[in-house]
LUMGUDO-84726 format. One record per residue (C-alpha): residue in one letter; chain; x, y, z. Coordinates in pm, 1 decimal. Layout:
BEGIN
A:A:X:Y:Z $
...
END
This chain:
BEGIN
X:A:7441.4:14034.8:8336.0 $
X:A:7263.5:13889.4:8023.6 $
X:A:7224.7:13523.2:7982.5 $
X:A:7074.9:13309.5:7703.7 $
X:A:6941.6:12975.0:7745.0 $
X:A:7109.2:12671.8:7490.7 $
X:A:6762.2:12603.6:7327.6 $
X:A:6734.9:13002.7:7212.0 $
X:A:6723.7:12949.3:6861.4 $
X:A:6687.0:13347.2:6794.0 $
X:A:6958.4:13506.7:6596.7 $
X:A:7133.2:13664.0:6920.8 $
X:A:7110.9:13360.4:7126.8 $
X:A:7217.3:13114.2:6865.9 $
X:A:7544.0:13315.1:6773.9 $
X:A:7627.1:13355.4:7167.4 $
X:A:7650.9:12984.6:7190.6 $
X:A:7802.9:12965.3:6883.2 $
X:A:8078.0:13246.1:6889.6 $
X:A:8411.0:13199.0:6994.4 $
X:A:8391.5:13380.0:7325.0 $
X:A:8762.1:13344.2:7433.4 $
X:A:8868.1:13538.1:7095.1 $
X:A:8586.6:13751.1:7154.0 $
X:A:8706.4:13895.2:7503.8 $
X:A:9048.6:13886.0:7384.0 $
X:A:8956.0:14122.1:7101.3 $
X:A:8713.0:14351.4:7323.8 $
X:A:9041.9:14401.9:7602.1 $
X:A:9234.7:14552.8:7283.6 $
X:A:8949.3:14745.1:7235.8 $
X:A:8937.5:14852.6:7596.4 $
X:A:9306.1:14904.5:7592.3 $
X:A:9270.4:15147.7:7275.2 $
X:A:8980.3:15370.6:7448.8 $
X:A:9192.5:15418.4:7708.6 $
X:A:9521.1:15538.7:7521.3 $
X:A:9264.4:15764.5:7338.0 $
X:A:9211.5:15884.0:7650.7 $
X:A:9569.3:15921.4:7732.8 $
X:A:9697.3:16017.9:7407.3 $
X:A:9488.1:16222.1:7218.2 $
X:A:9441.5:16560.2:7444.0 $
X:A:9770.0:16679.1:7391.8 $
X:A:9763.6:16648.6:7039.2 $
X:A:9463.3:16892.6:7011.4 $
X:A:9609.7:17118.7:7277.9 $
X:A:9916.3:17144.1:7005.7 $
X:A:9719.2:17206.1:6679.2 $
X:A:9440.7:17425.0:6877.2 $
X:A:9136.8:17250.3:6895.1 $
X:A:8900.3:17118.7:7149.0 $
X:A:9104.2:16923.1:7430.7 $
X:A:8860.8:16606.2:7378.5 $
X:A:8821.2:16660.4:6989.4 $
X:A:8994.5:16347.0:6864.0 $
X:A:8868.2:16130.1:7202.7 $
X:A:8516.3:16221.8:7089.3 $
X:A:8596.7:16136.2:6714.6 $
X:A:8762.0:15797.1:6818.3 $
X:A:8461.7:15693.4:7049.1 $
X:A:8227.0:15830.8:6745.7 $
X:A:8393.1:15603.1:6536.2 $
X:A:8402.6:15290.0:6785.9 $
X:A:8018.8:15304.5:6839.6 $
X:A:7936.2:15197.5:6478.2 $
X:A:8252.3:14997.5:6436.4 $
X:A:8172.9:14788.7:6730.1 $
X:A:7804.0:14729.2:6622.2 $
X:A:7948.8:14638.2:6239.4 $
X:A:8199.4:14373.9:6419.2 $
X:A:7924.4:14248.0:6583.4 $
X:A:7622.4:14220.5:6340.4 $
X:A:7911.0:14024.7:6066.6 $
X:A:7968.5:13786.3:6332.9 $
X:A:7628.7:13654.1:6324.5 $
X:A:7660.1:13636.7:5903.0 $
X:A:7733.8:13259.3:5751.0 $
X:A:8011.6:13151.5:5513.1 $
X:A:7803.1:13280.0:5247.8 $
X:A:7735.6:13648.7:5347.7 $
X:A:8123.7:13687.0:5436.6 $
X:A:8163.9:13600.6:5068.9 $
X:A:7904.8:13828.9:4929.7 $
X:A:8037.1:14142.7:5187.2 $
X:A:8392.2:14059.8:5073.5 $
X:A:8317.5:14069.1:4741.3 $
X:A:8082.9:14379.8:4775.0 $
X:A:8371.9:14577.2:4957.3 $
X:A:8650.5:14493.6:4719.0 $
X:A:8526.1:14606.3:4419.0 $
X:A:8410.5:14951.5:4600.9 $
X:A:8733.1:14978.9:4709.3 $
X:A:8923.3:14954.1:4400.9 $
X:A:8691.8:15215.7:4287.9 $
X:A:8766.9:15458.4:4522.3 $
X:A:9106.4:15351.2:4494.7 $
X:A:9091.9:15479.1:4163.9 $
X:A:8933.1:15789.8:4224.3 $
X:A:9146.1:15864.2:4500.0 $
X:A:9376.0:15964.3:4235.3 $
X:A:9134.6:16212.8:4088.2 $
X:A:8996.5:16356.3:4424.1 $
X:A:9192.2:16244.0:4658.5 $
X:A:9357.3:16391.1:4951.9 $
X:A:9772.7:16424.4:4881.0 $
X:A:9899.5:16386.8:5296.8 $
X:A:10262.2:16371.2:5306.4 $
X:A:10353.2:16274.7:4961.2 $
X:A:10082.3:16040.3:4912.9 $
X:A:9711.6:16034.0:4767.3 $
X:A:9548.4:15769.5:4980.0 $
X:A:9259.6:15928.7:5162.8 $
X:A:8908.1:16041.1:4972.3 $
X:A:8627.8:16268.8:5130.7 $
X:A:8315.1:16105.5:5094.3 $
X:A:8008.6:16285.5:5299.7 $
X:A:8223.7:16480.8:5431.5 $
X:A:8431.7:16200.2:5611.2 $
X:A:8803.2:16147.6:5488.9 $
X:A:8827.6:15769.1:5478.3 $
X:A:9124.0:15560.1:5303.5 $
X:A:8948.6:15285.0:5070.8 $
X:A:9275.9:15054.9:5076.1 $
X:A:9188.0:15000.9:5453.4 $
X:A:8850.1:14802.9:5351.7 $
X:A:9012.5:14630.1:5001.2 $
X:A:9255.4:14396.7:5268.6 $
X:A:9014.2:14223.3:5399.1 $
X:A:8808.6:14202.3:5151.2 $
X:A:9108.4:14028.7:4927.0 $
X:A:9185.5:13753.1:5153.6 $
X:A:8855.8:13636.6:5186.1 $
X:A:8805.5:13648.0:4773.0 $
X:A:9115.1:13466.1:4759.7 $
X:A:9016.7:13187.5:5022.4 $
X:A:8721.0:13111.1:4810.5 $
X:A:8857.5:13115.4:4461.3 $
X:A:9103.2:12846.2:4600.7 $
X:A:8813.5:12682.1:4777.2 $
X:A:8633.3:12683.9:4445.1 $
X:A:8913.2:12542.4:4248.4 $
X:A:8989.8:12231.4:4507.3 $
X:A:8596.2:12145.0:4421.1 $
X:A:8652.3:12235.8:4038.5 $
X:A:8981.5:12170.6:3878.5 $
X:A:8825.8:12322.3:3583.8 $
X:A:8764.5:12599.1:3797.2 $
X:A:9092.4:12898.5:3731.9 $
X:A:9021.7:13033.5:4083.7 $
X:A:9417.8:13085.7:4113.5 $
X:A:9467.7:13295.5:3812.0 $
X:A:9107.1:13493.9:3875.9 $
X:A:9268.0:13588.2:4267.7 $
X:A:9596.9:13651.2:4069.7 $
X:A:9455.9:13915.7:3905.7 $
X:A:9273.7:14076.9:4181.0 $
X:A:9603.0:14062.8:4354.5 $
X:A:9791.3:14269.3:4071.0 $
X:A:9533.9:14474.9:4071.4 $
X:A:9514.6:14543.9:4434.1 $
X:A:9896.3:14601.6:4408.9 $
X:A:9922.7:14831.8:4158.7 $
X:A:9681.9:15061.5:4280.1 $
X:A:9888.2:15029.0:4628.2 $
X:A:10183.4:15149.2:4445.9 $
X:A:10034.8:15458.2:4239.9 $
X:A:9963.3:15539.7:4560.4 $
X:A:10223.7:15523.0:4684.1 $
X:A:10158.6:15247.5:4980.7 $
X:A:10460.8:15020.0:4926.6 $
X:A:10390.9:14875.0:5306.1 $
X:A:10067.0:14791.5:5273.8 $
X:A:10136.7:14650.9:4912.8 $
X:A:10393.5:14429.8:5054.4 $
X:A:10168.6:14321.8:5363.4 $
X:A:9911.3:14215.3:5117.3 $
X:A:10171.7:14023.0:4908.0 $
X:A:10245.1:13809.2:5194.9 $
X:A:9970.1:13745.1:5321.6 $
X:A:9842.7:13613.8:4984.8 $
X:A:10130.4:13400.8:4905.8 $
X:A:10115.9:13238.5:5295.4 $
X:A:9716.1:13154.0:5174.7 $
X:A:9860.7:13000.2:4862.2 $
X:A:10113.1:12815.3:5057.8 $
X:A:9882.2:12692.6:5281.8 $
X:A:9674.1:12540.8:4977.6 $
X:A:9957.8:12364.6:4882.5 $
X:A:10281.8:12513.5:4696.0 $
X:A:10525.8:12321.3:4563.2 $
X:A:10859.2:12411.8:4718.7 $
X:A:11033.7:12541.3:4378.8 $
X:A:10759.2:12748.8:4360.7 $
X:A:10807.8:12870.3:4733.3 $
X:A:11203.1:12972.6:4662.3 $
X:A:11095.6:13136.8:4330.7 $
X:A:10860.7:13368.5:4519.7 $
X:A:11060.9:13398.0:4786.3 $
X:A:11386.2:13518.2:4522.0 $
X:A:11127.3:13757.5:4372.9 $
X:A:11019.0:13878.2:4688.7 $
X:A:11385.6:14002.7:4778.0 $
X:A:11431.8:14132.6:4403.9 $
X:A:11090.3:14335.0:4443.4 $
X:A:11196.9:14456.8:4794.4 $
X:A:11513.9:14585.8:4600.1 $
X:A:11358.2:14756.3:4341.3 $
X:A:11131.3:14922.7:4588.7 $
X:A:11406.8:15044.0:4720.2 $
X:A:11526.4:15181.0:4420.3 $
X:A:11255.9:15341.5:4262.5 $
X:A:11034.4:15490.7:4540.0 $
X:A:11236.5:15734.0:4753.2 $
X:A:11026.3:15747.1:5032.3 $
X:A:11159.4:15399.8:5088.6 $
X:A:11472.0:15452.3:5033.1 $
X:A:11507.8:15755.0:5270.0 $
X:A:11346.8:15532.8:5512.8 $
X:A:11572.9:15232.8:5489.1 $
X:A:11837.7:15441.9:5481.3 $
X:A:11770.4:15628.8:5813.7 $
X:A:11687.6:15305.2:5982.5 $
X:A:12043.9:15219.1:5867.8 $
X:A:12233.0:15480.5:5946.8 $
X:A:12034.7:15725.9:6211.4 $
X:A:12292.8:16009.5:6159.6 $
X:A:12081.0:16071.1:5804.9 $
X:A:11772.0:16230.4:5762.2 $
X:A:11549.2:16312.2:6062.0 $
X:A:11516.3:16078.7:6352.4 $
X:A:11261.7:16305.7:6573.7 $
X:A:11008.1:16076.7:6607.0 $
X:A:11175.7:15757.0:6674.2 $
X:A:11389.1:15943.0:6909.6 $
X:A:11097.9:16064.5:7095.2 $
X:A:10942.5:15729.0:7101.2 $
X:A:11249.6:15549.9:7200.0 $
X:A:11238.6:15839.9:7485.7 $
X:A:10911.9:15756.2:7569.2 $
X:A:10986.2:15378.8:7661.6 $
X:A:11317.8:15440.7:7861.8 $
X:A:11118.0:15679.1:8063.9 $
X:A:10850.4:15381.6:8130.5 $
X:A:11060.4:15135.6:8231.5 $
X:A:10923.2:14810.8:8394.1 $
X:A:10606.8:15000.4:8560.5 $
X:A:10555.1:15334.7:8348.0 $
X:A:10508.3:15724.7:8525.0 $
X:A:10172.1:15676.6:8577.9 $
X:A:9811.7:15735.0:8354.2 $
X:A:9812.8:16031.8:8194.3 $
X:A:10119.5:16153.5:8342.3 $
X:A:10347.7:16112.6:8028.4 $
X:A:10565.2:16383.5:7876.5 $
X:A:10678.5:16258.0:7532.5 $
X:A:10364.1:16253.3:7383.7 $
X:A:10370.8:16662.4:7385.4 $
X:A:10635.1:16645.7:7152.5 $
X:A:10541.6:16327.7:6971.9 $
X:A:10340.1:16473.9:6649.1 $
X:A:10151.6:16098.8:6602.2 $
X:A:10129.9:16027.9:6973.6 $
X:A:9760.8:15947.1:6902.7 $
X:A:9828.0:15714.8:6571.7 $
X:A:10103.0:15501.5:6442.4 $
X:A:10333.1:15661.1:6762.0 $
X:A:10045.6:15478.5:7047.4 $
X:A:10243.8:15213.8:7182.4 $
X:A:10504.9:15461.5:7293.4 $
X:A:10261.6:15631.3:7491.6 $
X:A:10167.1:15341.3:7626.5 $
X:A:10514.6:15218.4:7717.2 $
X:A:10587.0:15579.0:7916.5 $
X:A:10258.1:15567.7:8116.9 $
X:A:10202.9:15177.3:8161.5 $
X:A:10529.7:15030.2:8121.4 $
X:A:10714.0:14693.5:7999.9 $
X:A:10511.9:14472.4:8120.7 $
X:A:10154.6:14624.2:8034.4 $
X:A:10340.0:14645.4:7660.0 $
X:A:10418.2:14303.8:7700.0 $
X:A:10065.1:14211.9:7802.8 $
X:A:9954.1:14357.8:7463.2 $
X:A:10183.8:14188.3:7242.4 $
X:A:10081.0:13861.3:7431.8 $
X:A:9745.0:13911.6:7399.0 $
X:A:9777.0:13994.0:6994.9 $
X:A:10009.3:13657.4:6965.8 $
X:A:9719.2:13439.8:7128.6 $
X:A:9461.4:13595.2:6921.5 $
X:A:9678.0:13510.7:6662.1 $
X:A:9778.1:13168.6:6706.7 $
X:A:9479.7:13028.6:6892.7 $
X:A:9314.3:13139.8:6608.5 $
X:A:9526.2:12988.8:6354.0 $
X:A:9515.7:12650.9:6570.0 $
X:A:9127.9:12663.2:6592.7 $
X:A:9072.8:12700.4:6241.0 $
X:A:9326.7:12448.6:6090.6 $
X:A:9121.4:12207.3:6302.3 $
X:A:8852.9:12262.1:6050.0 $
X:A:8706.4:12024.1:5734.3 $
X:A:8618.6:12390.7:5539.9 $
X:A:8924.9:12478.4:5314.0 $
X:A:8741.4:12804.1:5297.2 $
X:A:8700.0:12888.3:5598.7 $
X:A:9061.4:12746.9:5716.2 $
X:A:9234.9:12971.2:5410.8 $
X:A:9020.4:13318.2:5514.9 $
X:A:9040.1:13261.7:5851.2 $
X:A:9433.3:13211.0:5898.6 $
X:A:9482.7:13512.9:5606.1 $
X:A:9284.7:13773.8:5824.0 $
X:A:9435.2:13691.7:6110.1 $
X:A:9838.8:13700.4:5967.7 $
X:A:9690.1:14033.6:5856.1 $
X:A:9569.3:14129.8:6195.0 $
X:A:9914.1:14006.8:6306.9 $
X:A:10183.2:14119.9:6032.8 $
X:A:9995.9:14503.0:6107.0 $
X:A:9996.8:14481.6:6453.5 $
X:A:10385.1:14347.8:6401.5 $
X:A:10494.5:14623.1:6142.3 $
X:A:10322.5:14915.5:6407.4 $
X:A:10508.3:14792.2:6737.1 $
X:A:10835.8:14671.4:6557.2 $
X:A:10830.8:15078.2:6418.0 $
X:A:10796.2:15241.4:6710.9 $
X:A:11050.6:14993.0:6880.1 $
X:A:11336.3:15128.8:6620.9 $
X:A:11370.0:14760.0:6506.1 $
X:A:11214.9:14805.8:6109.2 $
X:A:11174.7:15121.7:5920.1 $
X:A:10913.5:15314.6:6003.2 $
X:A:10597.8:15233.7:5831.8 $
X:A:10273.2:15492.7:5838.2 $
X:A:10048.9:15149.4:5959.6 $
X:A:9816.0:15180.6:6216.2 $
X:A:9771.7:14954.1:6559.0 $
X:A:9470.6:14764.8:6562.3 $
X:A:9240.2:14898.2:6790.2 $
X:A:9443.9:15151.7:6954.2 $
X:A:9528.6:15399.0:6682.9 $
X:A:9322.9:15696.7:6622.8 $
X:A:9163.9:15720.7:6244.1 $
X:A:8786.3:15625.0:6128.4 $
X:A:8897.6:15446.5:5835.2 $
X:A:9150.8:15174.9:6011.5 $
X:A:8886.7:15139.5:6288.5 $
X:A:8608.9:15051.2:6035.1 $
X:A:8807.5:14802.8:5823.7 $
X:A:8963.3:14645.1:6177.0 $
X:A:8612.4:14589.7:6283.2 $
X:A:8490.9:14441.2:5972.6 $
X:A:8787.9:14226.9:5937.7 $
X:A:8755.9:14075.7:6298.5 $
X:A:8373.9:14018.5:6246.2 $
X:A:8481.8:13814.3:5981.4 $
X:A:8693.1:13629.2:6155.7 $
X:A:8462.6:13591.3:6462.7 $
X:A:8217.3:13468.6:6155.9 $
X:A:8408.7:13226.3:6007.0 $
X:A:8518.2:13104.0:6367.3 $
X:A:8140.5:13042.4:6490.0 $
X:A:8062.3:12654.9:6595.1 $
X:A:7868.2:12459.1:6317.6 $
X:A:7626.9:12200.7:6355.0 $
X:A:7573.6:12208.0:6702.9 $
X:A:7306.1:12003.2:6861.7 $
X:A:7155.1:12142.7:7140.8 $
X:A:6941.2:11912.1:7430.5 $
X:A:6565.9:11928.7:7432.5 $
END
């Protein structure tokens, strides 16, 4: 067992006694939690497309090596590095955002994936993040400045951001993005008008979503009525849970996930509810609500509007995902393609989950702290 002293003023040492070590822990159990459903998950799903029995458990650990040590290493960064990353990884995302439509990989309907180095990684992944911090600090900047149009500069990287999402098409993540920016704008102070107008065009642009992208629609419409359209893989995962009742069958000794095509991704938790049960699921979404509002709590406490704004907007982002994944798989939204933090295979949501809690962990570190001599 490591330890560091209090009077350690090297890089290591002075972030250990300056991280927040109870969110911390609480994110390293998820990540625990998600090696282990690899573990369950993934060997059945290579048995059924013929590969390797341990091919996507070695690709997910692969990935969690240098996602783990990225988390890390942007915890120990300062206000002003966050910024700098942020604004580094936006701009290359919108890039190959855009050139996903060139190159791009078409999966089910939509071009959202590019190859680069012979890695197939989804560039929309990296741009959330990156947005919410941008648009903490153009606020930030404007509170200083009133001469300052941070508002309409992060207005335009939000259309931006949005309309790629939609050529896409990625109306869930578009819409995840959308609220997440407006609650950051709320919490820098909205006028209440203002609040019911966005809230009237939220419904109207829900509505023409619905209109004018038919993935949506067939999905809305299936959630509505299940006798349309095929149910296979709710079904399966609603299966999955009544099997695991309050305890689960036992590690490893699930049966759904052989027929469950993405056991291994957005289709985890249901694995998890036939081999662990309720109250291990329950555990879970505990654990992601205290994340969540201990970290909101912690970081309203603070005299940084920055820091308050990009901290509370990456984690309603860590939350609304994690929200929109299990709420799927539970049969009580429309099923969205979104990953769960942590616990769903791909490289690309793995990468950007890491980067966005390093932030967090970043922004959350102690300041000034005075140590005895």
């Amino acid at each position: 067992m490591f330890s560091f002293s209090r009077t350690d003023n090297g890089l290591i040492g002075t972030w250990w006694w300056t991280v927040d070590r109870v969110m911390l822990f609480s994110f390293l159990i998820i990540v625990g939690i998600g090696v282990l459903m690899a573990v369950a998950a993934t060997p059945m799903v290579a048995h059924r497309i013929g590969v390797e029995r341990f091919f996507f458990l070695k690709r997910h650990l692969l990935y969690m090596a240098p996602s783990l040590l990225l988390m890390f290493f942007i915890a120990t960064f300062d206000n002003s590095a966050v910024k700098k990353l942020s604004l580094f990884l936006f701009f290359a995302s919108l890039v190959l955002m855009a050139l996903t439509f060139a190159t791009g990989t078409e999966i089910k309907g939509a071009k959202r994936w590019i190859s680069i180095l012979g890695l197939s990684m989804q560039p929309s992944e990296f741009m959330k993040p990156a947005l919410v911090v941008i648009t903490a600090w153009m606020f930030a900047e404007e509170r200083k400045n009133s001469e300052f149009r941070g508002r309409i500069i992060a207005s335009v990287f939000l259309l931006i951001s949005v309309f790629l999402l939609l050529l896409q098409p990625d109306v869930g993540m578009a819409l995840v993005t959308v609220a997440v920016w407006f609650g950051q704008w709320f919490l820098n102070g909205l006028s209440m008008i203002l609040v019911l107008t966005l809230i009237t065009f939220a419904i109207c642009g829900f509505m023409l979503a619905y209109l004018f992208f038919p993935h949506v629609t067939a999905r809305v419409d299936r959630f509505l009525d299940p006798a349309i359209g095929d149910q296979y893989q709710i079904n399966r995962s609603l299966e999955a849970f009544a099997n695991g009742g309050l305890f689960g069958v036992g590690p490893g000794e699930g049966v759904i996930k052989k027929h469950l095509p993405d056991a291994h991704a957005d289709f985890v938790f249901a694995v998890l509810g036939e081999e662990f049960g309720f109250f291990v699921c329950a555990f879970v979404i505990a654990l992601i609500g205290f994340i969540v509002i201990y970290g909101m709590i912690k970081s309203l406490k603070d005299n940084d509007l920055f820091t308050i704004l990009a901290s509370v907007g990456l984690l309603s982002q860590f939350g609304l995902q994690s929200f929109i994944n299990i709420a799927s798989t539970l049969h009580l939204i429309p099923t969205k393609g979104m990953t769960l933090p942590f616990m769903s295979y791909g490289g690309s949501s793995l990468l950007a989950i890491s980067i966005s809690v390093g932030m967090i962990l970043a922004l959350g570190k102690r300041k000034n702290i005075h140590y005895e001599e």
